[in-house]
C-alpha positions, 0 to 999 in steps of 0.5 A: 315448798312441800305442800300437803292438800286435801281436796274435799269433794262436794256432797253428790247432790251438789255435783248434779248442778253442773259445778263438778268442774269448779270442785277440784282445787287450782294447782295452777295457785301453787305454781310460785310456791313449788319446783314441780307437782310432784311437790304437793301431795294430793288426796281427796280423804282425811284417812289418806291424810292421816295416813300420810301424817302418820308417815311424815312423824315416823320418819321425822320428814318436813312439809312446809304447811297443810292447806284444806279445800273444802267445798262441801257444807258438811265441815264436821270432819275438817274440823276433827281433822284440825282438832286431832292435829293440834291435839298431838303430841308428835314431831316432824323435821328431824323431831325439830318440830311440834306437829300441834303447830303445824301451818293449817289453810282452810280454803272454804265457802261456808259460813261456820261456828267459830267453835268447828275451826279454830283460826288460831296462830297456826290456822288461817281459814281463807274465802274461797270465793276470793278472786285468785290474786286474793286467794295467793296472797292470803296463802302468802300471808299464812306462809309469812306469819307461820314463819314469823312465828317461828323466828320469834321462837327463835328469839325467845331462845336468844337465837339469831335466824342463822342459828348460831349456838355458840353462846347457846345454853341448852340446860337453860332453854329447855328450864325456862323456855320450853314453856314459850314454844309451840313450834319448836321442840325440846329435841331442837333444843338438845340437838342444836342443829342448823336448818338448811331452809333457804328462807331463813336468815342469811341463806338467801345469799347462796341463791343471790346472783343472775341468770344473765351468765347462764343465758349468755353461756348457752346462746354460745352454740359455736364454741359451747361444750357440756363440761363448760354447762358442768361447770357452771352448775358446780360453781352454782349449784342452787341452779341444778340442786333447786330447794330440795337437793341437798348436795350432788355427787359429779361423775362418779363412776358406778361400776358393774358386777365382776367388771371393768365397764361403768355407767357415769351420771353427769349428776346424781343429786342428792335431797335433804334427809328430812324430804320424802324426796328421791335421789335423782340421775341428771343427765345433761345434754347441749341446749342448741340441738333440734329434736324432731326431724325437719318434716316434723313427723319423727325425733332425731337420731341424736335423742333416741339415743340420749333417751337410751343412755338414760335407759341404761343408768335406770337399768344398772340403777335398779338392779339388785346386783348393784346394791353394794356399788350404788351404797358405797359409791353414792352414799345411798341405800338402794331405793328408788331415783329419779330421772332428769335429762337436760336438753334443747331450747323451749322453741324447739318443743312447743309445737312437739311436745305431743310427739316428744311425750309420745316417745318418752311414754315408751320408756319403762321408766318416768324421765323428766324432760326439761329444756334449759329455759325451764331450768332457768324459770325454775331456779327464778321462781325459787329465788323470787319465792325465797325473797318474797317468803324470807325471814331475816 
């Protein structure tokens, strides 16, 4: 899920008080909702929040729902901030949807006149004294409700949650119905396009099998081969691709400028158009090798030189020269990637990860190191989430 959070600091006289460490809110409550941190946008400012707002409806992006932590007792601006939203006129999600009815979480400890905020069908506001397995399931029920609403839009347009519009009669909709939805926009209407959504309607059968195959393929370390890993995440791309990558392009090879050499990416993943997301170079490597050295005081030859393959696809990736190969070839505008390598077991890198971290810092570029036990946790709490959030 793609979260916005705006995290409101005490007043400074409060942080006097030795409570400065409770002020931040827990990411760790989040952690079932998301792949990684990087799917929360964080800021401290209700100006930085707008900003960001103002970027999510002009480049027509999606985030899943908004959540508000205030601890401060003055909540005269979260309440500008909630009115301003559900006064506006824009859309998010390819203009499919009306930002007023966006999903707002409030998540506050002060008592206030119900005229501030209004808890309405798309805001709940949530106790922040609540123990932490209270606070998740309020934010779960805030989660199921909105899109419960949705799907009684849908309804209301005698949509079925797969979003089958051959009988579907737009001039109809968009005369009688228009008036009925709060979530949904005309643009949806006229456009009748389907959503990718995971959590919606039958999708969850495209992530509906066992890890148990995976496991055994890569506990296989006599006979196993990278192209037998390739081709069970081809055969089971929810595993590489995850909720946020759309499709990939397998061993494509970019070539340089006036010459017969090329690099060629295990992966490069492609996110759904209506993410703020990168595409992203995944590299994939065995799972049974080591990473440091037996005396513990260096990594292996084998992955510096894992680390500098990768370094090279970010200096072809990166560079100007390249535009016209990366475009035609990829399929994407020249902006930035992200950088995946796949590797090792996490017994391997729990006693290390100081040193592992160390030597990843010295790259000119953020690559994400992931072993494949954590590929595996990844793609477990996506398909628990998915169950556990659907709407069918």
């Amino acid at each position: 899920m793609k979260i916005l959070l705006i995290d409101i600091e005490k007043e400074k006289e409060a942080k006097s008080n030795n409570d400065d460490l409770n002020n931040s809110f827990n990411i760790k409550l989040l952690d079932h909702l998301i792949d990684s941190e990087s799917d929360i946008k964080k800021v401290e400012k209700y100006t930085e929040a707008f900003n960001f707002i103002d970027e999510l409806t002009r480049q027509k992006k999606f985030i899943d729902f908004i959540i508000i932590n205030n601890k401060s007792s003055n909540l005269s601006e979260t309440s500008d901030f909630v009115l301003k939203v559900r006064e506006s006129k824009e859309t998010y999600f390819n203009g499919y949807f009306n930002l007023s009815a966006i999903c707002i979480i409030v998540i506050t400890s002060h008592l206030f006149d119900g005229k501030i905020i209004k808890e309405n069908l798309y805001s709940r506001i949530i106790n922040s004294h609540f123990k932490e397995s209270k606070l998740i399931d309020e934010l779960g029920l805030a989660i199921t409700y909105w899109r419960q609403l949705l799907a009684g839009e849908l309804d209301e347009l005698n949509l079925d949650l797969n979003l089958n519009f051959k009988d579907f009669n737009a001039n109809w909709a968009l005369r009688f119905k228009l008036h009925k939805l709060h979530i949904l926009s005309s643009k949806f209407i006229s456009d009748q396009q389907k959503f990718s959504f995971l959590w919606l309607g039958d999708n969850l059968k495209t992530i509906d099998y066992s890890v148990d195959q995976f496991q055994k393929l890569i506990k296989s370390q006599v006979t196993l081969k990278e192209k037998q890993i390739h081709k069970y995440l081809r055969e089971n791309e929810k595993f590489l691709l995850g909720e946020n990558k759309s499709c990939y392009t397998y061993e494509k090879q970019l070539y340089y400028q006036n010459s017969r050499k090329y690099i060629e990416v295990d992966f490069i993943n492609h996110p759904h158009s209506y993410l703020f997301d990168n595409p992203e170079a995944f590299e994939i490597k065995l799972p049974e090798k080591k990473i440091i050295r037996k005396d513990g005081k260096n990594v292996l030859s084998h992955f510096d030189r894992y680390l500098n393959q990768v370094n090279k696809y970010q200096s072809y990736l990166t560079d100007e020269k390249n535009i016209n190969e990366i475009k035609d070839r990829l399929k994407e505008n020249f902006h930035p990637f992200d950088y995946t390598m796949l590797f090792s077991r996490q017994e391997f890198v729990d006693d290390y990860s100081e040193m592992i971290n160390q030597r990843l810092d010295t790259l000119p570029f953020k690559l994400k190191f992931i072993t494949y036990d954590h590929l595996i946790n990844r793609f477990e709490k996506l398909y628990e989430r998915t169950k556990k959030y659907r709407i069918y």
